[in-house]
N, CA, C and O atoms as a Tinker XYZ file with bonds, in Angstrom:
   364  protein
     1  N     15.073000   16.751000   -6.896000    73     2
     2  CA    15.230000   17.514000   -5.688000    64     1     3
     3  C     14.540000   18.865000   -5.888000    63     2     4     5
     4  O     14.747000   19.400000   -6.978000    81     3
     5  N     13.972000   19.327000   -5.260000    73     3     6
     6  CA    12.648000   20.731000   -4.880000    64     5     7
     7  C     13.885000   21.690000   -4.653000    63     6     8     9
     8  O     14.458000   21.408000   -3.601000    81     7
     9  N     14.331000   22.508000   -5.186000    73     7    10
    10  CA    14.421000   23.858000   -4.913000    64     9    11
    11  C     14.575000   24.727000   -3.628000    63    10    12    13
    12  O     15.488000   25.389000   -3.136000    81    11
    13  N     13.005000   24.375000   -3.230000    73    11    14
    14  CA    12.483000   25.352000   -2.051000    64    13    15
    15  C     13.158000   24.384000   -0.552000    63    14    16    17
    16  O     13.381000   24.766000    0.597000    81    15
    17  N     13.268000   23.512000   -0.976000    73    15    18
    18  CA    13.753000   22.651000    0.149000    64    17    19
    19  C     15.180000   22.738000    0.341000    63    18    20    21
    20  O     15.760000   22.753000    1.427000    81    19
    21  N     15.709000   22.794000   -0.838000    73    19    22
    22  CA    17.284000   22.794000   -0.693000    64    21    23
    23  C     17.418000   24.480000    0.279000    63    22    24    25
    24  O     18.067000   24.695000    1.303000    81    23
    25  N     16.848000   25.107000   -0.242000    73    23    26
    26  CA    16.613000   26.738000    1.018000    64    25    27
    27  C     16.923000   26.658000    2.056000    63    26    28    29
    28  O     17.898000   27.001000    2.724000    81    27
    29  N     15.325000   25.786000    2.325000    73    27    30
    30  CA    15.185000   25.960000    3.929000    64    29    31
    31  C     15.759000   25.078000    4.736000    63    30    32    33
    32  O     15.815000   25.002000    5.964000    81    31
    33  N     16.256000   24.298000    3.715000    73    31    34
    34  CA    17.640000   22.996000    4.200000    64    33    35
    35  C     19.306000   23.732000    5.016000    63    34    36    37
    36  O     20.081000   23.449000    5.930000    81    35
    37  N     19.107000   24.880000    3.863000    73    35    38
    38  CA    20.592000   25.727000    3.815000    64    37    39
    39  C     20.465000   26.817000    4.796000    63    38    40    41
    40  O     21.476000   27.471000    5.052000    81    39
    41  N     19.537000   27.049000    5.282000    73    39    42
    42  CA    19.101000   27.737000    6.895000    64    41    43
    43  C     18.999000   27.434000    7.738000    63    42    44    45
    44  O     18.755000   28.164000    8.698000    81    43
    45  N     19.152000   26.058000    7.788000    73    43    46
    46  CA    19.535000   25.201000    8.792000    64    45    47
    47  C     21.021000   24.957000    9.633000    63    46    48    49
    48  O     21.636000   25.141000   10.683000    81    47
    49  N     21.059000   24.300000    8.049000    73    47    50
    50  CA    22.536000   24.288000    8.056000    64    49    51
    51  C     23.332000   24.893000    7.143000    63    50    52    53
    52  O     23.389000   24.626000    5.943000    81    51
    53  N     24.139000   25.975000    7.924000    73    51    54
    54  CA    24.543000   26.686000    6.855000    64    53    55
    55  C     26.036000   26.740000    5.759000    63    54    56    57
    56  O     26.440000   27.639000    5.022000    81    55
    57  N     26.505000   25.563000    6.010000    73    55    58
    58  CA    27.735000   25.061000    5.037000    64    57    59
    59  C     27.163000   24.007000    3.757000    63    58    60    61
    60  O     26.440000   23.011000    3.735000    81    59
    61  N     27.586000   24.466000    3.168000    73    59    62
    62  CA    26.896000   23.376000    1.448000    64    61    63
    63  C     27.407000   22.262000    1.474000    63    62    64    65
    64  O     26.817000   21.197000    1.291000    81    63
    65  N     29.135000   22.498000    1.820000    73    63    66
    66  CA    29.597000   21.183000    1.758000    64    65    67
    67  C     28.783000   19.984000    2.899000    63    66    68    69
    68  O     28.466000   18.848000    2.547000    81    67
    69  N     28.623000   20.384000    3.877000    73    67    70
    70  CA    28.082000   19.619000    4.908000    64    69    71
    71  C     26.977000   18.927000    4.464000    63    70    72    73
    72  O     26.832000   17.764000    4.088000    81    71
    73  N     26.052000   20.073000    4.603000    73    71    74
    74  CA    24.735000   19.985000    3.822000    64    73    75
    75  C     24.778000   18.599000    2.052000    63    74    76    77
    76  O     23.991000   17.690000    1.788000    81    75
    77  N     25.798000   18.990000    1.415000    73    75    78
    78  CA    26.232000   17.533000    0.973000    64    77    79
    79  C     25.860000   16.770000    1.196000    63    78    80    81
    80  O     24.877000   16.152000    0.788000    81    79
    81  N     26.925000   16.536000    2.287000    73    79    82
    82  CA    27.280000   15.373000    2.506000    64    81    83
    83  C     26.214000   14.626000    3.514000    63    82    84    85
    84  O     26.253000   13.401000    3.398000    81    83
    85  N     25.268000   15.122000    4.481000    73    83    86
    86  CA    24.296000   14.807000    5.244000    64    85    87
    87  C     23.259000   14.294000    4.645000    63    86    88    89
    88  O     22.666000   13.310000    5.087000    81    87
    89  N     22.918000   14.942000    3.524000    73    87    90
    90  CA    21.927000   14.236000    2.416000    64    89    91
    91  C     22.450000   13.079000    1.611000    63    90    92    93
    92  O     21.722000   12.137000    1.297000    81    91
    93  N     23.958000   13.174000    1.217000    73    91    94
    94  CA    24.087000   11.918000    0.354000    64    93    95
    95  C     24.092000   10.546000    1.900000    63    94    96    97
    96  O     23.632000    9.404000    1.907000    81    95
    97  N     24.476000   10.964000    2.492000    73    95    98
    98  CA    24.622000    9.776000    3.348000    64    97    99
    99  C     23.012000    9.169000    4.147000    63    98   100   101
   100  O     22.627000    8.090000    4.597000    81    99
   101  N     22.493000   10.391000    4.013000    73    99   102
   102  CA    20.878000    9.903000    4.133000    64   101   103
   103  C     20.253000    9.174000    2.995000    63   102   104   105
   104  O     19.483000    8.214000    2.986000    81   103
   105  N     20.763000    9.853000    2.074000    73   103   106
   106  CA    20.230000    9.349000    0.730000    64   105   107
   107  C     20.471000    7.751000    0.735000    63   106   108   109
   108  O     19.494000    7.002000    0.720000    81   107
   109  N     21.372000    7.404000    0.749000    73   107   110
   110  CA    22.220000    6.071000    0.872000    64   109   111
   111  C     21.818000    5.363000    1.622000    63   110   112   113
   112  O     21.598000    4.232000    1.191000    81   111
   113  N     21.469000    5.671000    3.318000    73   111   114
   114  CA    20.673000    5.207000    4.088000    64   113   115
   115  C     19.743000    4.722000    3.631000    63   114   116   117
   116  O     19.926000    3.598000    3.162000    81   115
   117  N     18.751000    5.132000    3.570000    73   115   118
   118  CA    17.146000    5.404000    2.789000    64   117   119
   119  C     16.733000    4.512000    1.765000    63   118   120   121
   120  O     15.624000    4.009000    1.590000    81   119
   121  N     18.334000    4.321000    0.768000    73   119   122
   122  CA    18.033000    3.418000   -0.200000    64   121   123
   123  C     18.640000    2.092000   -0.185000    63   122   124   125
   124  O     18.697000    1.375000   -1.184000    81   123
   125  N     19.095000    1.777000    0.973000    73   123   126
   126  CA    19.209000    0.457000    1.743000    64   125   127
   127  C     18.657000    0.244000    2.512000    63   126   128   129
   128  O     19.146000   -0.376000    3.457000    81   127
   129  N     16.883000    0.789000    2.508000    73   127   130
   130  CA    16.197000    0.093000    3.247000    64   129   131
   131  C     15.718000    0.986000    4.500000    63   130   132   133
   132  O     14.538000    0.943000    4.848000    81   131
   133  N     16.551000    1.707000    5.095000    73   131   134
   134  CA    15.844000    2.674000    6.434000    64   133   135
   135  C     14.605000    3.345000    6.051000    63   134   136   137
   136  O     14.447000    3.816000    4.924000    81   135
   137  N     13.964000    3.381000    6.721000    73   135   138
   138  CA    12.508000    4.157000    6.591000    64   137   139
   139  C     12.683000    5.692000    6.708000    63   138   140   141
   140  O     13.697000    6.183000    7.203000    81   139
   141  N     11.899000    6.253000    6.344000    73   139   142
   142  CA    12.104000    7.665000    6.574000    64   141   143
   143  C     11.551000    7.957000    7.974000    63   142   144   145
   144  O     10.711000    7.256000    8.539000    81   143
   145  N     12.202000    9.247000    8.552000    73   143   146
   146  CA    11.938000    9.471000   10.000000    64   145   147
   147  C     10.663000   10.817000    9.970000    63   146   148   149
   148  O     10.436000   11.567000   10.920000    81   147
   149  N      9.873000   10.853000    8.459000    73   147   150
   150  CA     9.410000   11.850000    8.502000    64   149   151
   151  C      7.735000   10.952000    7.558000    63   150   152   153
   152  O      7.977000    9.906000    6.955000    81   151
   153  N      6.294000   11.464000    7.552000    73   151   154
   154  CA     5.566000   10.944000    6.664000    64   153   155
   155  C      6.024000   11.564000    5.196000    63   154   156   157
   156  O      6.026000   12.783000    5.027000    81   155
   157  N      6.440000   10.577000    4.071000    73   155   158
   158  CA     7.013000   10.553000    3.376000    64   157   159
   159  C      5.503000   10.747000    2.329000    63   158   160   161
   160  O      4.605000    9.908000    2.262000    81   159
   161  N      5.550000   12.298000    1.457000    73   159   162
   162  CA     4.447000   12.606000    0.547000    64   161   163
   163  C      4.656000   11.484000   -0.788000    63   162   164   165
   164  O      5.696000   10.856000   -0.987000    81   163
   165  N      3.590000   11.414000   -1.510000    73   163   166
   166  CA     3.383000   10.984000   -3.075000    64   165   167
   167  C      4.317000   11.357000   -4.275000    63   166   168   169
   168  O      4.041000   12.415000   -4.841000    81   167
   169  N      5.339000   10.669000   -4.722000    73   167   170
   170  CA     6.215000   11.450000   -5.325000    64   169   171
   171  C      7.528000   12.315000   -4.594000    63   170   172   173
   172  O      7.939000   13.338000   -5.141000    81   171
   173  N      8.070000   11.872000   -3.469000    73   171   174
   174  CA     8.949000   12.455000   -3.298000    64   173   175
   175  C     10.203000   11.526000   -2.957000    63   174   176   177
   176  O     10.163000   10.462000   -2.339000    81   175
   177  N     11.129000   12.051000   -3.401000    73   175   178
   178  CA    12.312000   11.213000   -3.865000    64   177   179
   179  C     13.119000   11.467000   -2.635000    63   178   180   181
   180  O     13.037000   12.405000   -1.841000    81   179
   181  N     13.984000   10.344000   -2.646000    73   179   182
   182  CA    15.021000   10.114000   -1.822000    64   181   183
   183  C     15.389000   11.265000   -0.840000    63   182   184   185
   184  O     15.119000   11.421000    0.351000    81   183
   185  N     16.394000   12.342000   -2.100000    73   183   186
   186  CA    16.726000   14.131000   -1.424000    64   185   187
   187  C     16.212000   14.702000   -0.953000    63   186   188   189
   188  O     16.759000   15.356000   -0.065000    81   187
   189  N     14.639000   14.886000   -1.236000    73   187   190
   190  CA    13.615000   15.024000   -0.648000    64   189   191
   191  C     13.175000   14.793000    0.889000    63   190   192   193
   192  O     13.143000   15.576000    1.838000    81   191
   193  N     12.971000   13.943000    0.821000    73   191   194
   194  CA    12.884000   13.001000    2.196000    64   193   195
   195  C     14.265000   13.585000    2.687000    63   194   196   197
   196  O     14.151000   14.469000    3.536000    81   195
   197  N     15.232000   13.336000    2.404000    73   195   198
   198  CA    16.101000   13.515000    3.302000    64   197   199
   199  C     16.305000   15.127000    3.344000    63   198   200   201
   200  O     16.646000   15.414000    4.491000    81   199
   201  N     16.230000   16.205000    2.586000    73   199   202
   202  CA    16.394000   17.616000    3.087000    64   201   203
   203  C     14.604000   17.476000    3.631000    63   202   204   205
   204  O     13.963000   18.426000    3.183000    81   203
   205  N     14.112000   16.918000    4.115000    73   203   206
   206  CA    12.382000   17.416000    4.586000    64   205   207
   207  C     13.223000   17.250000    6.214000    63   206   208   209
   208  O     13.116000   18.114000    7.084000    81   207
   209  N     14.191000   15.748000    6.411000    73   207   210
   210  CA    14.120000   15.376000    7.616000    64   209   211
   211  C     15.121000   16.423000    8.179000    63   210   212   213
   212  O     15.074000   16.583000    9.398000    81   211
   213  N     15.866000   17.036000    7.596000    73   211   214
   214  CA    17.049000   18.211000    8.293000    64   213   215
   215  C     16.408000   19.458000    8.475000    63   214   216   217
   216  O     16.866000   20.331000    9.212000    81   215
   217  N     14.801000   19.627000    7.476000    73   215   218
   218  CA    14.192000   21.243000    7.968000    64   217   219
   219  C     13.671000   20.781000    9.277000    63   218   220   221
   220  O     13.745000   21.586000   10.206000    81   219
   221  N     13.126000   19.548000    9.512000    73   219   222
   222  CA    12.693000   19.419000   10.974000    64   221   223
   223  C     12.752000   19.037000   11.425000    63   222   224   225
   224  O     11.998000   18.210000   11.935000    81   223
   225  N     14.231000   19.504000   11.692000    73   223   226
   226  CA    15.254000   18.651000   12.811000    64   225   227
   227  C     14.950000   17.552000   13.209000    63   226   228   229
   228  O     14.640000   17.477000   14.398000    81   227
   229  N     14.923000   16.291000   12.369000    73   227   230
   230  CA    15.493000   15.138000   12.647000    64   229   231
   231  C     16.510000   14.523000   12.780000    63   230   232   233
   232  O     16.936000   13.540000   13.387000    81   231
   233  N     16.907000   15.441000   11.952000    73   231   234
   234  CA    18.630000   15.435000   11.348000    64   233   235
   235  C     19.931000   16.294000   11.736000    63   234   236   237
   236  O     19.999000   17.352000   11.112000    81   235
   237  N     20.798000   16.093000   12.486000    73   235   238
   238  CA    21.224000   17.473000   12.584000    64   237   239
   239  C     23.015000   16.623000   12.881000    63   238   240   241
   240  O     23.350000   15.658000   13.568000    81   239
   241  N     23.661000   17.406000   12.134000    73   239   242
   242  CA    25.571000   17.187000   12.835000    64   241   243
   243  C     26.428000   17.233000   14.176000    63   242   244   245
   244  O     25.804000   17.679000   15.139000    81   243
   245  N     27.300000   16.981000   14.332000    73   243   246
   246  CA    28.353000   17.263000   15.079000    64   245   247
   247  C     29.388000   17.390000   14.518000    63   246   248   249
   248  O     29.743000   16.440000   13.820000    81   247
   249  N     30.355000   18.705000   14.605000    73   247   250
   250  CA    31.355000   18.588000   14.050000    64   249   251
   251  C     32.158000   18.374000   15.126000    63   250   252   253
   252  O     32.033000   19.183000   16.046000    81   251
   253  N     33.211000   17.209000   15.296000    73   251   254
   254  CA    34.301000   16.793000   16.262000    64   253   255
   255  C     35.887000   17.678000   15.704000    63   254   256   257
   256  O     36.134000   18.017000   14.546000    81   255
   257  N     36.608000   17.846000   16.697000    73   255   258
   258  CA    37.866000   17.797000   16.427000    64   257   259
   259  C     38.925000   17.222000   15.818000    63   258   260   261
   260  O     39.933000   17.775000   15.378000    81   259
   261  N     38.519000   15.618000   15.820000    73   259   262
   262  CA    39.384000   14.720000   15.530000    64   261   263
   263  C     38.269000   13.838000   14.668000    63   262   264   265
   264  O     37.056000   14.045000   14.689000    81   263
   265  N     39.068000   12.631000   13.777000    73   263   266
   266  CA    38.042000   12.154000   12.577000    64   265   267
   267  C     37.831000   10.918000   13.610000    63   266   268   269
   268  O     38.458000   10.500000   14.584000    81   267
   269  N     36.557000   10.505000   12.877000    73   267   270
   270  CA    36.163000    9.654000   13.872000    64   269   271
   271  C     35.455000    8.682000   12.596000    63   270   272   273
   272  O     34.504000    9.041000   11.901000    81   271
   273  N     36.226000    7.295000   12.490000    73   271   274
   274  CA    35.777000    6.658000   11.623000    64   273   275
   275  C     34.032000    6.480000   11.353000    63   274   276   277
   276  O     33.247000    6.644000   12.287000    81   275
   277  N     33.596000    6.150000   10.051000    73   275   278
   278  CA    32.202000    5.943000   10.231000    64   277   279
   279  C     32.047000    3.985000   10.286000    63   278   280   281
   280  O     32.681000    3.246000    9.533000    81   279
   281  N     31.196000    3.571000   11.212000    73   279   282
   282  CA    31.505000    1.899000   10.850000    64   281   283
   283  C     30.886000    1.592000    9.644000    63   282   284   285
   284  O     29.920000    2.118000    9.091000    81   283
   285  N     31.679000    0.546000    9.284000    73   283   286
   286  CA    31.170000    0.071000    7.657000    64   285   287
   287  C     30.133000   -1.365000    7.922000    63   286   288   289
   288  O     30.831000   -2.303000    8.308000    81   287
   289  N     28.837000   -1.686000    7.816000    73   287   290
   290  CA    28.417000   -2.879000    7.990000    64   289   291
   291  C     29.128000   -3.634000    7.288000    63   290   292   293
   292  O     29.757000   -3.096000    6.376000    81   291
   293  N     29.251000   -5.034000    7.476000    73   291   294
   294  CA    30.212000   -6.134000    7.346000    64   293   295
   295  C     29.668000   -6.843000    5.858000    63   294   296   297
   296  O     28.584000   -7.425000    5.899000    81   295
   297  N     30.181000   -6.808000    4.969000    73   295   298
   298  CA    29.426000   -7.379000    3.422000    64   297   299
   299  C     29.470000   -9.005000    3.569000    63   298   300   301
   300  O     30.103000   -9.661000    4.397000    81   299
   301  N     28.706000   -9.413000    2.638000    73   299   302
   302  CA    28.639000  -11.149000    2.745000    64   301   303
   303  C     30.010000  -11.573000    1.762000    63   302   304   305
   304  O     30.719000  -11.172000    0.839000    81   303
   305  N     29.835000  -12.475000    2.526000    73   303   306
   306  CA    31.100000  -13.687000    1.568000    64   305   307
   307  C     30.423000  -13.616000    0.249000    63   306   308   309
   308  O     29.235000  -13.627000   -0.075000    81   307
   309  N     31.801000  -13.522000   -0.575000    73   307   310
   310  CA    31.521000  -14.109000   -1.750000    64   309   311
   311  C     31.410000  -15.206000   -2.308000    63   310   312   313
   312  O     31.460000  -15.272000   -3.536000    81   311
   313  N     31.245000  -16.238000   -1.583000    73   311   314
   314  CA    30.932000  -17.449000   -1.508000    64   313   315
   315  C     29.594000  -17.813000   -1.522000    63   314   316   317
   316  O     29.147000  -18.684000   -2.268000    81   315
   317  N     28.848000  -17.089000   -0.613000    73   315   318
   318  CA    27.553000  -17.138000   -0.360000    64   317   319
   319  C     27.008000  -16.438000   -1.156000    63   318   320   321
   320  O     27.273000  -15.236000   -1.140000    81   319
   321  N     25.786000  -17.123000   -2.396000    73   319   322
   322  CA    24.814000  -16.746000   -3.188000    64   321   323
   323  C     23.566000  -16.790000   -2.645000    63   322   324   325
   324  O     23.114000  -17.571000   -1.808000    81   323
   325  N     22.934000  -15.656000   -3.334000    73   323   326
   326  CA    21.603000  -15.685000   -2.537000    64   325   327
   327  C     20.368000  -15.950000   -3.790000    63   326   328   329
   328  O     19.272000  -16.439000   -3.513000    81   327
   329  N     20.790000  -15.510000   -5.267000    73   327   330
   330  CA    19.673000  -15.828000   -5.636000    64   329   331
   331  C     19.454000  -17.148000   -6.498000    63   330   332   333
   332  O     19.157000  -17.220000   -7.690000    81   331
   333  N     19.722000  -18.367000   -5.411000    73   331   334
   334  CA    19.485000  -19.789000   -5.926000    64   333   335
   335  C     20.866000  -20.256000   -6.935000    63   334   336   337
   336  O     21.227000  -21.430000   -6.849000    81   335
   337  N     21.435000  -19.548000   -7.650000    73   335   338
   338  CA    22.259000  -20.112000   -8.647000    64   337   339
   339  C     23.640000  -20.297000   -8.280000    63   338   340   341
   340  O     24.204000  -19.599000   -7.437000    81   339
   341  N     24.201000  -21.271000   -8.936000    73   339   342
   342  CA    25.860000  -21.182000   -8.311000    64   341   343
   343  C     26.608000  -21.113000   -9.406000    63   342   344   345
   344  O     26.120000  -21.330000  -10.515000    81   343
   345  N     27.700000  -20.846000   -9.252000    73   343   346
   346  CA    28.541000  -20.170000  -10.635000    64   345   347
   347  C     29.480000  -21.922000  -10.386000    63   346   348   349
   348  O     29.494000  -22.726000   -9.453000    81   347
   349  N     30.082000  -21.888000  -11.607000    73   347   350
   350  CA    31.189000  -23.444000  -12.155000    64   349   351
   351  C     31.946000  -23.277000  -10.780000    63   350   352   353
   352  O     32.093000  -24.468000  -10.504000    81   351
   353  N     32.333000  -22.813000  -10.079000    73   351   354
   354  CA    33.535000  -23.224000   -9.412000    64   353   355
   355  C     32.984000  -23.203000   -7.694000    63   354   356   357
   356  O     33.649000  -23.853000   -6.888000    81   355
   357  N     32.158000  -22.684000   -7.370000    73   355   358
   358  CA    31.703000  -23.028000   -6.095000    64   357   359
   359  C     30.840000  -24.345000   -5.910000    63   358   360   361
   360  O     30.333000  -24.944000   -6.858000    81   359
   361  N     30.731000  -24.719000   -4.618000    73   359   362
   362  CA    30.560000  -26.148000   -4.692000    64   361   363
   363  C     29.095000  -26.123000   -3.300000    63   362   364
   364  O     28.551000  -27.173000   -2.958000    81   363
């Protein structure tokens, strides 16, 4: 993570904790596959990308009154294997 970005990240938005948490959950995003919403340079990592997309305003919060669950995508059965092999007890 760049330094100079975490800055002009924190002038944005100006709570750390937030600021956190907006990047790890981008981060997380990002590395399940979402594309970045920004042209993504040579060498730049995940945090990166994601404090680039909050300096320009791609990114931005709402803080609500009340908690408001986040939805969880739905995980696969553990039944269902995907890479060809089956373990002794599934059929």
């Amino acid at each position: 993570m760049q330094a100079h970005l975490l800055e002009q990240a924190l002038s944005v938005i100006k709570s750390e904790q937030i600021l956190v948490n907006i990047i790890s959950r981008r981060v997380r995003q990002l590395s399940n596959g979402q594309r970045p919403m920004i042209a993504a340079e040579f060498r730049m990592g995940l945090a990166d990308i994601a404090l680039t997309e909050v300096i320009e305003g791609h990114i931005t919060f709402e803080q609500t009154s009340e908690f408001i669950a986040e939805p969880i995508a739905a995980h696969r059965s553990n039944d269902r294997q995907t890479d060809g092999w089956r373990s002794s007890d599934s059929k």
